[in-house]
N, C-alpha and C positions, 0 to 999 in steps of 0.2 A: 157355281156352288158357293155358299157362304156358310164360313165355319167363326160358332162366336163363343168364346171363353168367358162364362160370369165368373168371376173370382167371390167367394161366398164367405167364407171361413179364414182368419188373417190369425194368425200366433206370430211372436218375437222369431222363429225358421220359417213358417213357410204360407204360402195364401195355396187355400185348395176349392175349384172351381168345380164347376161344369163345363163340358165340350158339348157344343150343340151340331149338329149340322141340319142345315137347312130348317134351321127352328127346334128339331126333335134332341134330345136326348141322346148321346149316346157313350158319355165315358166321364171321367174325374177328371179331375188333373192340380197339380202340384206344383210350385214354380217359389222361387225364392220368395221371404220374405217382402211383402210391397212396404216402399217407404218412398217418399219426393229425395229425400236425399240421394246427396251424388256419390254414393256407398255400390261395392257390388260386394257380393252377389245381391241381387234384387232383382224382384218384377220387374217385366219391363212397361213402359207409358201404357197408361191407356190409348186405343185408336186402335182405326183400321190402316190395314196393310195387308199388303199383296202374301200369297203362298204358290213355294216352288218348288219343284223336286230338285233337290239335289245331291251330291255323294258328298258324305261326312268322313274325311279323315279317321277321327276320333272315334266314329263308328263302326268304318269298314264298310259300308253300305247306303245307300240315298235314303234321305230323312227329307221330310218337311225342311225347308227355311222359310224363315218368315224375313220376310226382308225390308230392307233400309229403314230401320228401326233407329230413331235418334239415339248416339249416344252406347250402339250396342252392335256387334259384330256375331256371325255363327248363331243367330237364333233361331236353335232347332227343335223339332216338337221328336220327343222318343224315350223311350223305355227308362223308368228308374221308380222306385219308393221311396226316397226321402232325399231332403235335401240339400244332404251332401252330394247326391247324383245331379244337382242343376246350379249353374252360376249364372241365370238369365234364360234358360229353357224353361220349354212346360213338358214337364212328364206326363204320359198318359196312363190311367188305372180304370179298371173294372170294380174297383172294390174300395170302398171308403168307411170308416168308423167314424163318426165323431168323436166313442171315447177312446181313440188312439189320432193325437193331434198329428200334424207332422209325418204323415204316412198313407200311401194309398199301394193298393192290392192288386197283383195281376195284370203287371205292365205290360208284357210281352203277350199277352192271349188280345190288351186294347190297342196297343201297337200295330200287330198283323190285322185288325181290323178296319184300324182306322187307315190301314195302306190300300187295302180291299178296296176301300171308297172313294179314297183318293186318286188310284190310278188311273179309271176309266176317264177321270176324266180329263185327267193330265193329257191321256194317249190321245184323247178328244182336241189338243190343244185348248180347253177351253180355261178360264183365269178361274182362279179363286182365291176367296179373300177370307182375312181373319179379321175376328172384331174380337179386339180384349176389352171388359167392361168392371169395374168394381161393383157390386149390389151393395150398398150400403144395410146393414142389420141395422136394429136398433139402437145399439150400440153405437155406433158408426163404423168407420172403414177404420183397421190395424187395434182396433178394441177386442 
């Protein structure tokens, strides 16, 4: 399974994407501000890297890790709407405004889904990977 993050939309808090899997569409998602600076909370690099189930202290329960991630520890994909809920995670949402920046809708209904898809194939032992990507707009990327 390959799951890819276009980060679409970038404000001064937060860059807010799309989650794909396997090509298709299937949720938002939300993640610190992107900058190159060696600032956090921020996005994290672009690139691909491994995803693994693991148990999240801070959650109570296994999350996504995305792992060995230059420069970043604990990065995990789950539940929040704004950006004070991530210092280098991607939140997942069902629900996005453009005219509300900084916010996505309906974490915990894209959360329990995106677990849905993910564990089959976990229990399958099979690998899956994330690909984080910038879409540059018009504008360019953090415009």
């Amino acid at each position: 399974m390959h799951i890819r993050i276009e980060r679409k939309y970038f404000s001064e808090h937060s860059t807010i994407g799309e989650l794909l899997i396997d090509g298709e569409f299937f949720c938002h998602t939300l993640e610190p501000k992107w900058t190159e600076q060696d600032v956090k909370p921020r996005a994290i690099p672009e690139g691909t890297y491994s995803l693994t189930n693991r148990f999240s202290p801070k959650h109570g329960h296994s999350v996504p890790h995305v792992e060995k991630v230059p420069g970043f520890e604990e990065i995990e994909i789950h539940p929040g709407n704004y950006p004070k809920d991530t210092l280098g995670c991607c939140l997942v949402g069902k629900s996005y405004r453009p005219g509300l920046p900084d916010f996505i809708g309906d974490s915990r209904e894209a959360f329990a889904g995106l677990m849905e898809q993910l564990l089959p194939v976990w229990d399958r032992k099979e690998p899956i990977d994330i690909t984080y990507v910038n879409i540059k707009s018009a504008a360019g990327v953090g415009a």
